[in-house]
N, C-alpha and C positions, 0 to 999 in steps of 0.2 A: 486576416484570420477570420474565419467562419463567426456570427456571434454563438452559434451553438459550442464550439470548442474554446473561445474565451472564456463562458459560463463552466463547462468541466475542470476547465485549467485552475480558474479558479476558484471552484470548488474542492479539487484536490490539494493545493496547497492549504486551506484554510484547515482541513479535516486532517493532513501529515503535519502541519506547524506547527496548529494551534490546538486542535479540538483531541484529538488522539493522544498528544504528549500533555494537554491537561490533564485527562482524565485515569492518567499511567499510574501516579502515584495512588490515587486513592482504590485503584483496580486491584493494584499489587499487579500489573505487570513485569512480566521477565525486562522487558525496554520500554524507552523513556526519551528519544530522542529522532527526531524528526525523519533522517533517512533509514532507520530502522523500521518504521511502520510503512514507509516508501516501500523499503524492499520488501516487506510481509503481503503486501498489498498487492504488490504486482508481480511476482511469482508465483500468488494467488490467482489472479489474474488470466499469466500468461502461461503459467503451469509447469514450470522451469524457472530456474534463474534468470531473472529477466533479460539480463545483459547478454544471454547466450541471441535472445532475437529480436535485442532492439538495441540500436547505438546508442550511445551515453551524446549529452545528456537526454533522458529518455521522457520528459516536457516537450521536447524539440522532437522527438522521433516517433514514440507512440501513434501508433493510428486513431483516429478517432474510436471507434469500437473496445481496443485496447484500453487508452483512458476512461473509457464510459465501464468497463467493467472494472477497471479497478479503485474505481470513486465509487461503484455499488459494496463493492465488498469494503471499503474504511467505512462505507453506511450502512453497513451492517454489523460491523467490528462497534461501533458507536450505538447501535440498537441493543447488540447483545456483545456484550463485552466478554462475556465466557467464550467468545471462539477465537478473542485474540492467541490463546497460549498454543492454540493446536495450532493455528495458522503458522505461527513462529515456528512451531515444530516442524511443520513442514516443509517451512522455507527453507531453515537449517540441513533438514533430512537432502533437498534437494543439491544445497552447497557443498555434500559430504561433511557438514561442521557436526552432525549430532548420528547416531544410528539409530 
């Protein structure tokens, strides 16, 4: 593996894990757990539910490009945390789960 996509890879788990689900509670985000911000992040991302264009699990399948925008947008969810709700909203709008 690339060392450039080793550094993404594990950049994006450290910010879905660790960094995103510490800082849930004290946000008052709507979620609080690791593949939650996963899915926010890269339906953000890929602008659809993710799994409609990339095969599970999607560490292993994401394109380079793919994972490099969706480790910008958790750093910026981490910047400005006032966009995690709409992102959520949106993920959901996309799932058919919210209208």
């Amino acid at each position: 593996m690339p060392p450039h996509r080793t550094a993404l890879e594990a950049r994006w788990l450290a910010l879905t894990r660790e960094v995103l689900p510490g800082m849930a509670a004290a946000e008052g985000w709507p979620i609080r757990l690791d593949h939650c911000f996963m899915r926010v992040c890269l339906d953000a991302a890929i602008g659809r539910p993710w799994s409609e264009a990339v095969r599970r699990p999607a560490i292993r399948h994401l394109t380079e490009p793919q994972l490099a925008a969706a480790v910008a947008i958790a750093e910026r969810i981490q910047a400005e945390p006032a966009l995690l709700p709409g992102l959520n909203r949106q993920s959901l709008r996309y799932r058919g789960k919210l209208r």
